[in-house]
VORO-149915 format. One line per field, with one value per atom (N, C-alpha, C, CB): residue number from 1; x, y, z. Coordinates in pm, 1 decimal. Glycine has a CB too. Example, Ala and Ser with C-alpha at 12.3 -4.5 7.8 and 13.67 -1.06 7.14 Angstrom:
num 1:1:1:1:2:2:2:2
east 1319.0:1230.0:1320.0:1130.8:1285.0:1367.0:1290.0:1408.4
north -569.0:-450.0:-330.0:-447.3:-225.0:-106.0:3.0:-59.8
up 780.0:780.0:780.0:904.6:708.0:714.0:787.0:572.5
***
This chain:
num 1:1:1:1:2:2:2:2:3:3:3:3:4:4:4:4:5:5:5:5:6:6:6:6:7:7:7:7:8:8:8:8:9:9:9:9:10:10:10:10:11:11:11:11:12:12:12:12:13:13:13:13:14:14:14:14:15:15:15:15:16:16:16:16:17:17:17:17:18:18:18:18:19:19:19:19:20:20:20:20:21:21:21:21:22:22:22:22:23:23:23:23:24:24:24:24:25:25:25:25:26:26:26:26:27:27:27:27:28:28:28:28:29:29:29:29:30:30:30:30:31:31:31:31:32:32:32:32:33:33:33:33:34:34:34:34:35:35:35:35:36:36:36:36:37:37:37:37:38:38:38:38:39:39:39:39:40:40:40:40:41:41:41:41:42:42:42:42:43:43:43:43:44:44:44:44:45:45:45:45:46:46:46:46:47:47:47:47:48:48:48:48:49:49:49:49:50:50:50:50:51:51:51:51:52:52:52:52:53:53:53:53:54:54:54:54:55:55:55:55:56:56:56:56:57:57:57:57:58:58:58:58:59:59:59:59:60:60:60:60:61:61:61:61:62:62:62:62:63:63:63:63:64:64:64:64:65:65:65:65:66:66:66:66:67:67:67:67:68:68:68:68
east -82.8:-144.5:-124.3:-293.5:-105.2:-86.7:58.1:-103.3:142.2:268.8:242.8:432.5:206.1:169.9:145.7:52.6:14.8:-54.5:19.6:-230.6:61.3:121.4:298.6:153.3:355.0:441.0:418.0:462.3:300.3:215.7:183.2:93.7:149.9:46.1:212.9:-122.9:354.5:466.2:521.2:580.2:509.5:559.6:474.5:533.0:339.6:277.1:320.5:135.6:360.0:380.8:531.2:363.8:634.8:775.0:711.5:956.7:638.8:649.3:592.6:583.5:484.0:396.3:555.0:293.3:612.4:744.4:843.1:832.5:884.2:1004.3:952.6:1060.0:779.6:766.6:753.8:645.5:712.6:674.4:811.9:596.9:922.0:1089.6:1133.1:1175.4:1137.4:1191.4:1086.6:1233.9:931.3:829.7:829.4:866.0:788.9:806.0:698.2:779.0:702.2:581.4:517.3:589.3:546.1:451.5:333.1:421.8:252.0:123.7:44.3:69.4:39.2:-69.7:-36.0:-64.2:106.9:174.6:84.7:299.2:104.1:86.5:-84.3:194.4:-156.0:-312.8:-305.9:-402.9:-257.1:-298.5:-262.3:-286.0:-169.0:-97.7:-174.4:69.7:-187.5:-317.8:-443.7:-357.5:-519.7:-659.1:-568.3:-736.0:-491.3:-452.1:-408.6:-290.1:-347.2:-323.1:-422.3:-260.6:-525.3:-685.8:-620.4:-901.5:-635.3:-616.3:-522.9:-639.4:-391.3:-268.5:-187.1:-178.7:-151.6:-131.2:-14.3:-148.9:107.6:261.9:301.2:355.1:260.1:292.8:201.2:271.5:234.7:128.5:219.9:115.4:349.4:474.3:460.4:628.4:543.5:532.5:398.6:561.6:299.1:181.8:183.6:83.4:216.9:285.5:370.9:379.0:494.9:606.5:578.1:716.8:472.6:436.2:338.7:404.2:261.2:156.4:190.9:86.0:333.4:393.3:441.1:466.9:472.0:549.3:461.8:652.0:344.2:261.3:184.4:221.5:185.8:120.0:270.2:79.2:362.3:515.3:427.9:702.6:451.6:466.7:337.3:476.1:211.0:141.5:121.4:87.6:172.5:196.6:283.2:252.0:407.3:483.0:414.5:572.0:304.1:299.3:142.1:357.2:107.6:-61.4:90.7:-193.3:206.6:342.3:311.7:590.0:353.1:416.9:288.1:542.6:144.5:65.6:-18.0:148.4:85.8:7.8:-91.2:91.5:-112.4:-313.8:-345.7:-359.5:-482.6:-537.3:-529.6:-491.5
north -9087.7:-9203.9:-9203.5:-9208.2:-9055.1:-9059.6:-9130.8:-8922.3:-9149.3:-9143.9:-9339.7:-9021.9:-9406.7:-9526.1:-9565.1:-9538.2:-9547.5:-9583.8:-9488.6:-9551.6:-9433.8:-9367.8:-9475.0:-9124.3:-9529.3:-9664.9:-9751.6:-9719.9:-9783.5:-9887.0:-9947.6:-9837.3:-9779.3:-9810.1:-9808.6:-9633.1:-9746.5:-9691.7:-9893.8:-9544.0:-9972.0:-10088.1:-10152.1:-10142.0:-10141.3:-10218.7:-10179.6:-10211.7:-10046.5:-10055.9:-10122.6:-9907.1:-10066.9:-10123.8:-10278.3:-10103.9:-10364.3:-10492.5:-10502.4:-10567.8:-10433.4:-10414.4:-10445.4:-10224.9:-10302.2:-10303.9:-10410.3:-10165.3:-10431.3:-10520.4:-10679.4:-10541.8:-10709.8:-10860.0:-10862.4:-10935.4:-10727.6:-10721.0:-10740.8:-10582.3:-10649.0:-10670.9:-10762.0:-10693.4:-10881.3:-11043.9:-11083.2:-11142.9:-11045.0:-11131.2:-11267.2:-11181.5:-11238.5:-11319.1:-11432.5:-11224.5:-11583.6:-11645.9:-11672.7:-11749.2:-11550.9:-11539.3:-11599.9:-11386.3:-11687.5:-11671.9:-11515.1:-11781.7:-11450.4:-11315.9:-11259.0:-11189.3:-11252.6:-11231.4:-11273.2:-11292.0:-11391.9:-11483.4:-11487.1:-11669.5:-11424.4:-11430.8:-11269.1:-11408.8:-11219.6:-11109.3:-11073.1:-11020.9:-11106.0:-11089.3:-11203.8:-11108.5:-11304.9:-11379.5:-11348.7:-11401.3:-11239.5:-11171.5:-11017.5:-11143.4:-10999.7:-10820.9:-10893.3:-10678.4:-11010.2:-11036.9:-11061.3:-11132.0:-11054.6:-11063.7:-10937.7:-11030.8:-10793.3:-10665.5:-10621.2:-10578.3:-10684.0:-10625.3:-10716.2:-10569.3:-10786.9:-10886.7:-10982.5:-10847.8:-10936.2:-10958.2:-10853.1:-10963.3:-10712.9:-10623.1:-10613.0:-10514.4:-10703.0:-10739.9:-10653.1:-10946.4:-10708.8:-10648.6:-10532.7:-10673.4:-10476.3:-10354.0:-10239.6:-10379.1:-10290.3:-10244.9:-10237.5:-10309.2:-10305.7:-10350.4:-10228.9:-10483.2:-10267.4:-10169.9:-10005.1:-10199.3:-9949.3:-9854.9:-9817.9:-9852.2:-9887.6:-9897.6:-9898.7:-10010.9:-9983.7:-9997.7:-9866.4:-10086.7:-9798.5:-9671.3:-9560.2:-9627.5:-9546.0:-9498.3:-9501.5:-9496.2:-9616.9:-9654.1:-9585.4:-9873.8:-9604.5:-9563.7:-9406.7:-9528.8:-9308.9:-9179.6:-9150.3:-9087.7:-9220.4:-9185.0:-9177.3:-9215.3:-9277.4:-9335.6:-9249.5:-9455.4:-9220.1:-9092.5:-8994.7:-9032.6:-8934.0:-8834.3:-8808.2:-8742.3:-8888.0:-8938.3:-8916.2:-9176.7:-8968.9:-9037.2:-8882.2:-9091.3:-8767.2:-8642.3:-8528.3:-8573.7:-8583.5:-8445.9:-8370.8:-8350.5:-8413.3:-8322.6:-8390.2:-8236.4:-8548.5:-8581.1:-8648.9:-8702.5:-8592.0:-8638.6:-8565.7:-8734.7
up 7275.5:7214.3:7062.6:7248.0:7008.4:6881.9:6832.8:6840.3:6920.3:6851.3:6883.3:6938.3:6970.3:6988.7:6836.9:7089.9:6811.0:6682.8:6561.7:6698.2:6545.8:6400.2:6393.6:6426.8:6509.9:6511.2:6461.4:6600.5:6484.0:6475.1:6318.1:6544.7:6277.6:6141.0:6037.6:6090.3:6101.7:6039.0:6019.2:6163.2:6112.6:6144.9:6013.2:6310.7:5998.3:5920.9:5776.8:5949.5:5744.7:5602.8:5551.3:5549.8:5709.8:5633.1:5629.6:5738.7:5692.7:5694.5:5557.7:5812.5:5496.1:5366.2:5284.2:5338.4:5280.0:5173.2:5199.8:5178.9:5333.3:5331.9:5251.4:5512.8:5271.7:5248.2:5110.0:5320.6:5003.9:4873.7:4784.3:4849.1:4881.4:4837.7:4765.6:4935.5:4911.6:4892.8:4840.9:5021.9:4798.2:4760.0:4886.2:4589.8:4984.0:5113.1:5092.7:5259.4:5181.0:5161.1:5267.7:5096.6:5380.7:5503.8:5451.9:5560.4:5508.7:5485.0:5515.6:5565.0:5579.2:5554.4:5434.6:5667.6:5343.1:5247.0:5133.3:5259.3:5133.4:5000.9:5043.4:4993.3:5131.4:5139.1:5015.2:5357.8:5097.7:5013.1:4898.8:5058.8:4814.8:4700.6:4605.3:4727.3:4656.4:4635.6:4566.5:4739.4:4649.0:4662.8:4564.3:4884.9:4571.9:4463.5:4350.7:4524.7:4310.5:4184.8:4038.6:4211.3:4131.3:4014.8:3948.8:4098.7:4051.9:3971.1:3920.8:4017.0:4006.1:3938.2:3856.2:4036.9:3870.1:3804.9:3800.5:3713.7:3741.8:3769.3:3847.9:3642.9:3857.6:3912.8:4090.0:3798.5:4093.2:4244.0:4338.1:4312.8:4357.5:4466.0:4458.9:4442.2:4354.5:4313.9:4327.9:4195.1:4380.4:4433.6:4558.8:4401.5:4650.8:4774.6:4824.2:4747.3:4737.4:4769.4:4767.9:4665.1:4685.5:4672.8:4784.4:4559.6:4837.7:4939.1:5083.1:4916.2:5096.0:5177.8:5213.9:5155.0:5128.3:5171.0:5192.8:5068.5:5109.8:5177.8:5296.3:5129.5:5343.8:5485.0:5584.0:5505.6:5522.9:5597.9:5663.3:5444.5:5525.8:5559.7:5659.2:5425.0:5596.3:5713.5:5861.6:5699.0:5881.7:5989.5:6090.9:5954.5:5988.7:6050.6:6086.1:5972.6:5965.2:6021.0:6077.6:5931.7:6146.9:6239.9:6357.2:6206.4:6370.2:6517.1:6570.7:6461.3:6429.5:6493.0:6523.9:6376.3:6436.3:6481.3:6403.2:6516.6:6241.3:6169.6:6082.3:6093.0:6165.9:6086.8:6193.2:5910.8:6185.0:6328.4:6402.9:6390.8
***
């Protein structure tokens, strides 16, 4: 079940990084970059892209065992 959900959470960050990339105008996109641009500002993506990749590695590694 772990490797289910650590896919899962691995899928949500590339989508995090791939949509911050192109600056995408998915709506769930442009909701949230939306609601983070109060704090970040021009550097909204780039918050994204960094976040994105962190949700990446975790995700990997909740897949293989060693959290959780």
């Amino acid at each position: 079940m772990h490797v289910l959900w650590g896919c899962l959470i691995a899928a949500v960050g590339l989508f995090m990084l791939v949509s911050a990339t192109q600056k995408s105008q998915f709506i769930i996109c442009r909701l949230l970059v939306a609601r983070s641009k109060i704090l970040w500002g021009v550097r909204v993506h780039s918050f994204y892209q960094v976040a994105g990749i962190l949700v990446i590695v975790f995700g990997i590694l909740f897949a293989v065992g060693v959290i959780g």
